[in-house]
N, C-alpha and C positions, 0 to 999 in steps of 0.2 A: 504494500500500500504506500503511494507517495506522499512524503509526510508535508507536502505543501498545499496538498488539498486541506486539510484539518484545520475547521471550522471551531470555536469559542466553544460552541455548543455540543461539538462532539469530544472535545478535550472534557467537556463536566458531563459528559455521558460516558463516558470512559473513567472518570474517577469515579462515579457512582457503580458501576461493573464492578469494580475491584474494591469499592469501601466493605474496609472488616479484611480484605486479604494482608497478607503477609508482606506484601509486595508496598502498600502503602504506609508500614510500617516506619517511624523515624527507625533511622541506621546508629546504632548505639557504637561509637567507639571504644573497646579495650586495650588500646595501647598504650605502654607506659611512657613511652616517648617516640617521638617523629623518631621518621625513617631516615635513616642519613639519606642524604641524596646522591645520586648516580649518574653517570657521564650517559648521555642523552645518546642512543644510536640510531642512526638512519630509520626510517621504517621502510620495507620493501614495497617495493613496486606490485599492488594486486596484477592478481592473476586475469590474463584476457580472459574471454568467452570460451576459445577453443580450450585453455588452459583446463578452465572449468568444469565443461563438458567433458572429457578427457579423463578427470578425475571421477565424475559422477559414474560416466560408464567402468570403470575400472571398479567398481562398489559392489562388495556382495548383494546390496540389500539396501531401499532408499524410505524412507519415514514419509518422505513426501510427493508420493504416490509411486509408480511403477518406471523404471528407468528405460527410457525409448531404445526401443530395436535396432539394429543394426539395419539401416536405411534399403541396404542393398536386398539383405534377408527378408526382409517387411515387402518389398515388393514381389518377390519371386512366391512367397507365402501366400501371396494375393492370387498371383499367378495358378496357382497349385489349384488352389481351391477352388479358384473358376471351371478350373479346367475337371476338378473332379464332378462339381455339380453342374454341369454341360452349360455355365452360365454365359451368354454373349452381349455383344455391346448395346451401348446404347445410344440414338441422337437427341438430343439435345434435352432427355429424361424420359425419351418413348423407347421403351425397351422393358421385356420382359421382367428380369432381374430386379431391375431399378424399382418397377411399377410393384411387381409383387412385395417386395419388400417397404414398398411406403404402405401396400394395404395390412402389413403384416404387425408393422406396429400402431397404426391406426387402430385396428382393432386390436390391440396390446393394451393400449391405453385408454379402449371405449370410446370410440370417434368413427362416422362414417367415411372419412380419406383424411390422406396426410399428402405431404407434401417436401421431396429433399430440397431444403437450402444451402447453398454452401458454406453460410457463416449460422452462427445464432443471433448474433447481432440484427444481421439480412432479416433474419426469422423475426423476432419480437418489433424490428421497425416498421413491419408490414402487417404483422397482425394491429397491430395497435391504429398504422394511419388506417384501414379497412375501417374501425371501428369511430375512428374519429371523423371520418366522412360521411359514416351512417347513423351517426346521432347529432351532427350537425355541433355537437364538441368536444375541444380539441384541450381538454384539462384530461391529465393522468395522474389516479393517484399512486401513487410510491413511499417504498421505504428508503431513509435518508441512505442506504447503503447498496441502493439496487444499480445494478450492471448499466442501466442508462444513464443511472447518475454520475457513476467514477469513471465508466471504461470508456464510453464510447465519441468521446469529443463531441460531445452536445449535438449527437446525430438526428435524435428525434425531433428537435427543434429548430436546426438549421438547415436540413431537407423537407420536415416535414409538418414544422409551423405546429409541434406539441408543447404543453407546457406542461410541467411540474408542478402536483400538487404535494407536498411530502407530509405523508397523513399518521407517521410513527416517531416514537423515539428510535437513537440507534439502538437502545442496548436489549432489545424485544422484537420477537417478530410482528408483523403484523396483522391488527384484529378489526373484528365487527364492528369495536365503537369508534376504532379510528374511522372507516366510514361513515360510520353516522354523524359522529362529528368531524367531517372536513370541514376549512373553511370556507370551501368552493365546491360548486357543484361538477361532477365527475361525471366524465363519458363512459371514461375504464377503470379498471383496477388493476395493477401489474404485480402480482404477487411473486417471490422466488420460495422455491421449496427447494431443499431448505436454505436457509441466508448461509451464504458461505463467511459472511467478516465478523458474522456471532458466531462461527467455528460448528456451523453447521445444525443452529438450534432451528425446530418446528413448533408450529402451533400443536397443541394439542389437539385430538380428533375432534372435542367438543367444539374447540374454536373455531378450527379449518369448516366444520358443518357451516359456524353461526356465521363466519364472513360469506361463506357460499350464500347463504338465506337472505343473508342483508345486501348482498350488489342486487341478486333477485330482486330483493322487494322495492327497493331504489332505482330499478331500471337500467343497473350501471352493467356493463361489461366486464368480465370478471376472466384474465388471461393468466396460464401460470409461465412465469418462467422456470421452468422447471431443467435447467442446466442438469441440475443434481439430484433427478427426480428420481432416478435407480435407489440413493442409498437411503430413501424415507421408508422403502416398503418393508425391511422388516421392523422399524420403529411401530409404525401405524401397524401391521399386520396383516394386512388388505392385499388383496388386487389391485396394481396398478392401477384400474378401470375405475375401481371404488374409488382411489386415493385420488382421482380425475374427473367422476362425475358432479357434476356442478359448475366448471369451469366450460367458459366457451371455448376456449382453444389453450393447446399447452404446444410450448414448445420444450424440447429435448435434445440433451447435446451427443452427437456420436462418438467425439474421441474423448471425450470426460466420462471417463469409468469404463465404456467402452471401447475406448481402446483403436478407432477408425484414423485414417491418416488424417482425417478433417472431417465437418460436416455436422449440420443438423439435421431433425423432424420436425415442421409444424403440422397439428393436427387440428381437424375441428370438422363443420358440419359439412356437406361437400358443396355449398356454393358460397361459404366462405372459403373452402381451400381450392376451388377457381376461381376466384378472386385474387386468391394471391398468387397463382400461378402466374398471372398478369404483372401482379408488382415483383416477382423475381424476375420477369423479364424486363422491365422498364427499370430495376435496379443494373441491368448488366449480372443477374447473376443463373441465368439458364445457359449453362457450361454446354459447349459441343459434346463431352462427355462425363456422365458421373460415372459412371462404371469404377472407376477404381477405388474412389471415395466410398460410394455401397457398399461395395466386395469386401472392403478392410473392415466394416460394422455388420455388415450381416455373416461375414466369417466367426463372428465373435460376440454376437450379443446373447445367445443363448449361455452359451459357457459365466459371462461376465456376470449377467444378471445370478442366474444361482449362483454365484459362489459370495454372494453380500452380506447369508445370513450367518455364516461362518467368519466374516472379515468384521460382523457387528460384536459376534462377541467378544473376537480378540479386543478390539478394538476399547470395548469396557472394561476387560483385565490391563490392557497396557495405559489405560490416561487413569485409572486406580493407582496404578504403581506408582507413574511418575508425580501423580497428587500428593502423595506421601511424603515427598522431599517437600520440607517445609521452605526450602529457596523458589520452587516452584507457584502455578498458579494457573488452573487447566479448565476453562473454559468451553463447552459449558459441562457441568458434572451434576446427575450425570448425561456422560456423551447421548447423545441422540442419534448417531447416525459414524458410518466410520472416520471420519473428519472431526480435528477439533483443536483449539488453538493453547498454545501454553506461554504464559507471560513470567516475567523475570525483568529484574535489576542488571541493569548493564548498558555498554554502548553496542550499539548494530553491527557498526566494523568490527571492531576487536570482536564480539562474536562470532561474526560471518567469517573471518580468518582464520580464527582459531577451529571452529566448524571444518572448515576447509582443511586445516592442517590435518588435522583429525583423519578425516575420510581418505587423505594418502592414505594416513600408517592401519587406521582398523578397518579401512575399505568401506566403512558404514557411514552411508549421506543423511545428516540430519540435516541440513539447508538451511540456508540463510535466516536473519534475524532482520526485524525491520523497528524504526520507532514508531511508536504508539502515540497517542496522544495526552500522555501523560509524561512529561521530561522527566528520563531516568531510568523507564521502566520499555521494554522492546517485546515482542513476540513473535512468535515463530506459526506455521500451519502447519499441522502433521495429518495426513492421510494415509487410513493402514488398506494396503492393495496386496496384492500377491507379489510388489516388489519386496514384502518382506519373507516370504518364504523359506529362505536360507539365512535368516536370523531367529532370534530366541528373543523372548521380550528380555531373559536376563541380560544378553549382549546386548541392547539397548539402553535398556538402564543402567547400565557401566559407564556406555558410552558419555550419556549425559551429565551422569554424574564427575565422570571424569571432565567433561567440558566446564560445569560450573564451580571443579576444585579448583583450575586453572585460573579461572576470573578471581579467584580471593586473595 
């Protein structure tokens, strides 16, 4: 997260997160006398991109999520698979393969058609102006940490004349009475399941119902972004389809969790998704071919999806352990979903270094450290995938521990 976005209001919603942790704790000095001082040496030159990469793949095992394929292999794998399921090409998204496969998660998700985008970004800016054309308003409600508001340089508004209505605090997903009480009246509602910058927290079933009930009743449009919409299902416990009905359209990402060279699904009723078929082509995004993009998610979306509810409950034994170290502070707890965020005292660099040095010598990538909006205090994203396979939660929690003896 770039700590130049960080807004007044989200630095005292971030102190409210962490009020009562350990982390906000005054720092109690025991020393009986200053440290002599020391001849000051050079700091090294960080490491480039390729440097880093280099080091990542060289790791037995990555904390923060599944460490990419060997580019060359990932393609030939694609190749294989095509070729075992007799799959052929396709123009411009008419092709067998492609088509079957959008009806495949359509009805995965409870929707009568889908539709593949090349981006998600593509996907939620199309779902959204659709709706903001057909209600004749162009207000969206959001939460202060949704993907349109940090990532996407102010796309939905400088293409497509949206505006922001931001109807949450950061440190909560959000709910039904954030609807009810906007300060403006709403076309859409843009929900993410789950919030990735609260480290992956959900509404509860009850809530997720009652926002459903309340865009209903208010006539609002009610879209999920549903990026990370695989790792809600074994929280909720549901069917995809349940965990989806009541939403007009969701979209969903293919290489987040799934594993695709790129790519999303927008899904929804079938003359909202030929509608959008229209605006992925007046965006520039109906590719001469998807065929390889498919091939990479429909190679893999079976496999990935079941293997979630085994990755949920590592995922509860390993942010348990790390909770334990009282220098810690793990977010949210408990985890909700196999994602989740863990904060600490420290500087970014000197972590991110020291991190780095680290994964040379024990091969094990915990990743980078960024600031928070509390000076002093930084955090990390941990995602448990089957890049962790070939570690042990003990080798983990060494590792980390070993990283925050270093900082003392």
């Amino acid at each position: 997260m770039s700590h130049h976005r960080f807004s007044r209001s989200e630095f005292l919603a971030l102190t409210r997160l962490l009020a009562g942790s350990a982390l906000l704790a005054p720092v109690v000095s025991h020393a009986a006398a200053p440290a002599k001082p020391q001849a000051s040496k050079p700091a090294p030159a960080p490491p480039n991109r390729a440097e880093v990469d280099a080091i990542r793949r060289a790791c037995r095992g990555s904390v923060t999520g599944t460490i990419a394929p060997d580019p060359a292999a990932e393609l030939i794998a694609i190749g294989e698979w095509m070729r075992r399921q007799g799959a052929g090409s396709d123009f411009y998204g008419q092709g067998e393969m492609v088509e079957s496969f959008e009806k495949k998660l359509a009805t995965l998700l409870g929707f009568p058609a889908g539709c593949y985008m090349p981006t998600g970004t593509m996907a939620q800016l199309i779902a959204l102006r659709i709706y903001a054309d057909a209600r004749g308003n162009r207000n969206v409600g959001l939460h202060p940490s949704s993907h349109h508001v940090l990532h996407e340089d102010s796309s939905h508004i400088v293409l497509h004349q949206l505006r922001d209505v931001i109807l949450s605090p950061w440190t909560r997903p959000l709910l039904a009475r954030d609807v009810q009480h906007s300060p403006d009246p709403l076309g859409t509602v843009s929900v993410e399941l789950p919030v990735r910058w609260l480290g992956g927290q959900l509404q509860t079933w009850e809530q997720l119902q009652e926002l459903k009930s309340t865009c209903r009743e208010k006539n609002v449009k009610l879209h999920m972004d549903g990026a990370r919409l695989w790792e809600c299902q074994p929280f909720y416990d549901r069917p995809l389809a349940d965990i989806c009905r009541g939403f007009d359209s969701v979209y969903v990402s293919l290489y987040k969790r799934i594993g695709a060279l790129s790519g999303a699904m927008l899904v929804g009723s079938e003359d909202f998704i030929r509608e959008a078929r229209l605006w992925r082509h007046r965006h520039g995004g109906n590719l001469y071919h998807h065929y390889p993009y498919v091939a990479s998610a429909a190679m893999r979306l079976d496999g990935a999806i079941a293997g979630l509810p085994a990755l949920f409950r590592r995922t509860k034994a390993l942010s348990e352990a790390l909770a334990a170290d009282p220098r810690l502070t793990v977010q949210p707890r408990p985890i909700q979903t196999n994602m989740f965020r863990v904060y600490v005292r420290g500087d970014a660099q000197s972590f991110s270094l020291r991190s780095l040095a680290q994964a040379k010598e024990s091969r094990i990538w915990l990743g980078g450290f960024a600031p928070t909006r509390v000076p002093g205090i930084i955090d990390t994203e941990l995602e448990v995938t089957e890049g962790l396979n070939d570690l042990t939660d003990a080798e983990i929690l060494r590792a980390y521990r070993r990283l925050l003896d270093e900082a003392t």
